[in-house]
BAMIZA-447577 format. One record per residue (C-alpha): residue number from 1; residue in three letters; x, y, z. Coordinates in steps of 0.05 Angstrom, whole numbers, plus 32768, in hexadecimal, padded with zeros to 4 digits. Layout:
BEGIN
nr rest u v w
NUM ALA X Y Z $
...
***
This chain:
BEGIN
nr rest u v w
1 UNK 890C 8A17 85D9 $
2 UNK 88DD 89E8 85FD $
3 UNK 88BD 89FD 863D $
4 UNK 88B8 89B2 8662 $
5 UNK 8888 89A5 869B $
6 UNK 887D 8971 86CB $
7 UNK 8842 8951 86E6 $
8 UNK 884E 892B 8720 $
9 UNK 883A 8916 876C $
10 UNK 8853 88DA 878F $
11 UNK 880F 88BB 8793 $
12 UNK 87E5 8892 876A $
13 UNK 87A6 88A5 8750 $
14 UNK 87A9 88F5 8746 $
15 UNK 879C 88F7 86FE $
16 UNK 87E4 88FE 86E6 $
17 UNK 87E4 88D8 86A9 $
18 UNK 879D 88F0 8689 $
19 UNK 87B5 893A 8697 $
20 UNK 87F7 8928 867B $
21 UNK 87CF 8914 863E $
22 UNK 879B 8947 8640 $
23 UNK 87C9 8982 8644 $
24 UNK 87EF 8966 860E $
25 UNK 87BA 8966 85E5 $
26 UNK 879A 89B0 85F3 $
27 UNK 87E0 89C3 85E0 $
28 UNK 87F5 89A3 859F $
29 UNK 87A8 89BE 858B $
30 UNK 87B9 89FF 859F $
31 UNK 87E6 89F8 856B $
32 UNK 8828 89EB 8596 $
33 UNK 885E 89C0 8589 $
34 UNK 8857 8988 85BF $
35 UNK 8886 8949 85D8 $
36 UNK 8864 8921 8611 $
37 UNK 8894 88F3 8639 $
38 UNK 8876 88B3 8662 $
39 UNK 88AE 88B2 86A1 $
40 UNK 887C 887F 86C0 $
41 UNK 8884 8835 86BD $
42 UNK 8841 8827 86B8 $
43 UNK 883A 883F 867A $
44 UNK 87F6 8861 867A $
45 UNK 880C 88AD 8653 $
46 UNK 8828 887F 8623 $
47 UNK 87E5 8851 8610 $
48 UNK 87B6 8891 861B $
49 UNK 87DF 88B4 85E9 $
50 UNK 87F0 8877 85AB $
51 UNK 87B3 8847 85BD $
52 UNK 87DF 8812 85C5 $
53 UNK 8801 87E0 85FA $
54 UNK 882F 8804 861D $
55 UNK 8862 87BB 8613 $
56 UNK 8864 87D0 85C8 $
57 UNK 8899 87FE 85D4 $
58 UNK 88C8 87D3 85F6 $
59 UNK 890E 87E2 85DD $
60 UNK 88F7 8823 85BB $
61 UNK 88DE 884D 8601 $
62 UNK 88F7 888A 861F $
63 UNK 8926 8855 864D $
64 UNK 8951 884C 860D $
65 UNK 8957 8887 85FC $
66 UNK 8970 88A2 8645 $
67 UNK 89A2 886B 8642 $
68 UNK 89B5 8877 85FC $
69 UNK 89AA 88C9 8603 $
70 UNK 8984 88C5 85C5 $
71 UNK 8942 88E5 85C6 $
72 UNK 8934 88E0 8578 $
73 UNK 893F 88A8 856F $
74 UNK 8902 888E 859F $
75 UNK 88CD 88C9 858E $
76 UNK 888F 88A7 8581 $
77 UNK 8865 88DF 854E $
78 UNK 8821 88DE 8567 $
79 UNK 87FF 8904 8537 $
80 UNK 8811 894D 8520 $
81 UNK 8835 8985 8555 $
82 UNK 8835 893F 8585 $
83 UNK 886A 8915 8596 $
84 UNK 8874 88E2 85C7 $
85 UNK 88B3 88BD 85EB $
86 UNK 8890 8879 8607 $
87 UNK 889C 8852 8645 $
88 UNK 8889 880F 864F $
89 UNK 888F 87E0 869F $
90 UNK 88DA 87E0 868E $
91 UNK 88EA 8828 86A1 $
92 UNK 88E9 880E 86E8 $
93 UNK 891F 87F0 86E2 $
94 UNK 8942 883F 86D3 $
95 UNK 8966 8838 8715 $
96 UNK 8980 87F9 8709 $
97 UNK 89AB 880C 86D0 $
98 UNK 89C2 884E 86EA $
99 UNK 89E3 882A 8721 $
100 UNK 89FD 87E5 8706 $
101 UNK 89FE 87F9 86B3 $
102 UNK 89D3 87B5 86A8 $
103 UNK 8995 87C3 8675 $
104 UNK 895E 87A2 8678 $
105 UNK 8970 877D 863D $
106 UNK 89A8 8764 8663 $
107 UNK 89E5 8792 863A $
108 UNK 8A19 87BF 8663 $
109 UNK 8A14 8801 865D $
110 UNK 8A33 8825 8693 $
111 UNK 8A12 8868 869E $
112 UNK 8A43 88A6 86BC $
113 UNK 8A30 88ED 86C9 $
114 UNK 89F4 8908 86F0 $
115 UNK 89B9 88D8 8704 $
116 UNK 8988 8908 8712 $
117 UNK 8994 892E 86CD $
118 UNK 8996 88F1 8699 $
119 UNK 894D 890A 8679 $
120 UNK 8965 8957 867D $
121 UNK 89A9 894E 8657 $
122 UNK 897C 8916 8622 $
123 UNK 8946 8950 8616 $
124 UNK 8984 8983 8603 $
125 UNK 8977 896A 85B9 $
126 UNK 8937 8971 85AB $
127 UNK 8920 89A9 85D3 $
128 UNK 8924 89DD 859B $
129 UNK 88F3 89AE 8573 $
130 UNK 88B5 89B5 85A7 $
131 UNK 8897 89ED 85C9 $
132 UNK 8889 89C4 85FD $
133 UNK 8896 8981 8622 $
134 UNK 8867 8963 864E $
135 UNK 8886 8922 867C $
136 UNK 8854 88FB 869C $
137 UNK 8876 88DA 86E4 $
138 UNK 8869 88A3 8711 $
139 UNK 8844 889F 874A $
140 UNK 8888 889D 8776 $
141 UNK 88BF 88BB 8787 $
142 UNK 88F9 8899 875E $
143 UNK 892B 88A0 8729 $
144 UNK 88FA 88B1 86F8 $
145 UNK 88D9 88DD 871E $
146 UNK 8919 8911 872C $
147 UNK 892D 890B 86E8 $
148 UNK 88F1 892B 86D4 $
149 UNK 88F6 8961 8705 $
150 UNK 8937 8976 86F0 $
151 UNK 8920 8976 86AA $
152 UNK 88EB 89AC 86AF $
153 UNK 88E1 89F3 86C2 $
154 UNK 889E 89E8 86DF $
155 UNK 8876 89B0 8700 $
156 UNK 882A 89AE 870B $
157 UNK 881A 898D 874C $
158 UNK 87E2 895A 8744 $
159 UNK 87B4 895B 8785 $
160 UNK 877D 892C 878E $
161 UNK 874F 8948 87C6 $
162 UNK 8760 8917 87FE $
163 UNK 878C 8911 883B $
164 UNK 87BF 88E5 881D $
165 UNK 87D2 8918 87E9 $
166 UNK 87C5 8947 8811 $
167 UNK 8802 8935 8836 $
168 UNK 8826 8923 87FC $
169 UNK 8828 8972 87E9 $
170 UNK 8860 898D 8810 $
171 UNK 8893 894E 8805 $
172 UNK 8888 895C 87B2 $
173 UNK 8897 899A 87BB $
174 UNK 88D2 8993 87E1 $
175 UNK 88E5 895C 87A4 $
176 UNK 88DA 89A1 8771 $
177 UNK 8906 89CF 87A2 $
178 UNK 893A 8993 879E $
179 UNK 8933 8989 874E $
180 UNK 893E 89DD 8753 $
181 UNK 8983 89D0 8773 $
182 UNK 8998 8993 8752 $
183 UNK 8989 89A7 86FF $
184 UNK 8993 89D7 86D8 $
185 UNK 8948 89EF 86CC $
186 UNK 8933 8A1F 8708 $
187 UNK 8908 89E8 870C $
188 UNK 88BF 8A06 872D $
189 UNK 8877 89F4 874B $
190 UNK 8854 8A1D 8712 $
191 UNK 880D 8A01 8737 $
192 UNK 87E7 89D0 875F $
193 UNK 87AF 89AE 8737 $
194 UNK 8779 8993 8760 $
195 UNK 875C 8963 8744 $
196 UNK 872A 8922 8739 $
197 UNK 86FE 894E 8769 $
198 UNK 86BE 8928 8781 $
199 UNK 8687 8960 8787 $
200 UNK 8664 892E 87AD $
201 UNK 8694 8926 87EB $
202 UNK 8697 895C 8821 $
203 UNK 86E0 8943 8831 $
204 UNK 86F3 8954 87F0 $
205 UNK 86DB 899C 87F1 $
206 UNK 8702 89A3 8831 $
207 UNK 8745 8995 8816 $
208 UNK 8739 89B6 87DA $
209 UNK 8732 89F3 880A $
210 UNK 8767 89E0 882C $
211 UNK 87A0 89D0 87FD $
212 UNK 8788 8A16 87E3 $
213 UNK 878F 8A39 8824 $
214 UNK 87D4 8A25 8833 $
215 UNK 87E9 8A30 87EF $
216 UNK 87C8 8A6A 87D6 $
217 UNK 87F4 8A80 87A1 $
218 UNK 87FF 8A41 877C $
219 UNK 87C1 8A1C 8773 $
220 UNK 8795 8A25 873A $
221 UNK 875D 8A3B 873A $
222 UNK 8740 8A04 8707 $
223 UNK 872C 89C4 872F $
224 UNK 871A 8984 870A $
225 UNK 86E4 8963 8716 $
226 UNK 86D6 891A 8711 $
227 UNK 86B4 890C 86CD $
228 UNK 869B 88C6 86A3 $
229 UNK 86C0 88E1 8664 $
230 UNK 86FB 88EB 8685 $
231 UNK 86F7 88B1 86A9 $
232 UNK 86F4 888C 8668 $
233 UNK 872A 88B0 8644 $
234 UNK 8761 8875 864E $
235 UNK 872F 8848 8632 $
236 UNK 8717 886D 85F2 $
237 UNK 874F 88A7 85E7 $
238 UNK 8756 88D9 85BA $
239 UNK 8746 88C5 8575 $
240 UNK 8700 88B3 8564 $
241 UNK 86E7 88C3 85AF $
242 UNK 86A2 88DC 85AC $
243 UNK 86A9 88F3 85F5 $
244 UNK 86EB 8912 85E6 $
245 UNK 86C8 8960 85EB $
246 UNK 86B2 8950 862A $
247 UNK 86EC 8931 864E $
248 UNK 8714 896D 8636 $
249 UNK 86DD 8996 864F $
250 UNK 86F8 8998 8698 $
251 UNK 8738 89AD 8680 $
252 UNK 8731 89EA 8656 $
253 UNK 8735 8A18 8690 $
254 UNK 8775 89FB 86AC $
255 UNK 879A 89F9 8670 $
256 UNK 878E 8A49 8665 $
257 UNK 87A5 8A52 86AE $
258 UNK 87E5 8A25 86A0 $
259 UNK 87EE 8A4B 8659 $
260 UNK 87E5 8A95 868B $
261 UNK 8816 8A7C 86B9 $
262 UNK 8856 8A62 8686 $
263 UNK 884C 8AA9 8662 $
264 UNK 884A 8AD3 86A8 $
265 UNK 8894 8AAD 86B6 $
***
């Protein structure tokens, strides 16, 4: 049975969808069975992962298959022990169907049962087929967002060294104690990840400090720090990346700590 985890933060910026992507891949070549799901409009999981428009899956994203509750039918194989569900600019428009049954392409569909636990119950039928699944969320809080939560046992906190996210921190974590109470998953922070850490910025050293002094027990002790090849991931990927050793580089350590903390559960 799958072991699903979050990444998330309701801010912009934080490195979500390259760790999404990143993690993914350290896992399906540590030989693990691995389904990553885009929950984020934008669309950026989904390119980093098939090389390829994120509007090419219209009709055939992870949108249909919530309102359908048919994940198979809209797994995207990535390449072996790596799977993807795709989103595309019209999963935005998530809400609008839960609460009127219009599509975007216009049809009726009227959705009943639980809003927040639409992903969850879709997930159901494929989670004995991965080892684990990997969702990718916006930068918001929002439909998408709380479907996620509810979906997973764990969530990795994404925490950019600056005062915005800083204060972003507690109200996420709240959203995880909510998901805890609202799904079916015992839904939990399994660790902040600071992240996109300039070594050059005194500021940034301070709230790394500080996010670790008020939450000792939950940050990693891995922090990322800003690199080209990472930076440059979205633009050249995975395959045929001749940087691709590098920008997983920063990541190595993290991933064993993540791996540590799922088996210590």
């Amino acid at each position: 049975m799958a072991i699903t985890i979050t990444l998330g933060i309701q801010k912009g910026g934080c490195g979500k969808s390259t760790t999404t992507g990143i993690l993914s891949y350290l896992l399906k070549e540590d030989g693990y069975r691995v389904l990553a799901i885009d929950m984020d409009s934008q669309g950026n999981l989904t390119e980093l992962l098939t090389d390829q428009p994120s509007n090419e899956f219209v009709g055939k994203s992870v949108l249909e298959a919530m309102q359908h509750n048919d994940a198979e039918s809209y797994i995207v194989p990535i390449n072996e022990n790596l799977d993807l569900l795709p989103a595309n600019n019209f999963l935005a428009m998530l809400p609008r169907w839960i609460y009127t049954g219009r599509t975007h392409e216009g049809e009726n569909l009227p959705f009943a049962g639980n809003p927040l636990l639409i992903l969850d119950k879709m997930l159901d039928q494929v989670r004995e087929k991965y080892d684990f699944i990997i969702i990718d969320t916006p930068p918001a809080f929002s439909e998408q967002t709380t479907n996620a939560l509810c979906a997973s046992e764990y969530v990795v906190v994404m925490f950019e060294c600056s005062n915005w996210c800083y204060s972003a921190i507690p109200n996420f974590i709240e959203s995880v104690d909510g998901a805890r109470e609202a799904g079916k998953r015992n839904t939990q922070v399994l660790g902040i990840l600071r992240t996109m850490n300039d070594v050059r910025r005194s500021d940034a050293k301070a709230f790394n400090e500080l996010i670790a002094e008020d939450f000792p027990d939950k940050v990693f002790e891995t922090i990322i720090t800003r690199k080209a090849p990472v930076g440059r991931l979205s633009l050249y990927g995975f395959n045929e990346n001749v940087e691709l050793k590098k920008a997983l580089e920063p990541y190595k350590d993290f991933y064993k700590e993540l791996i540590q903390r799922v088996q210590s559960k």
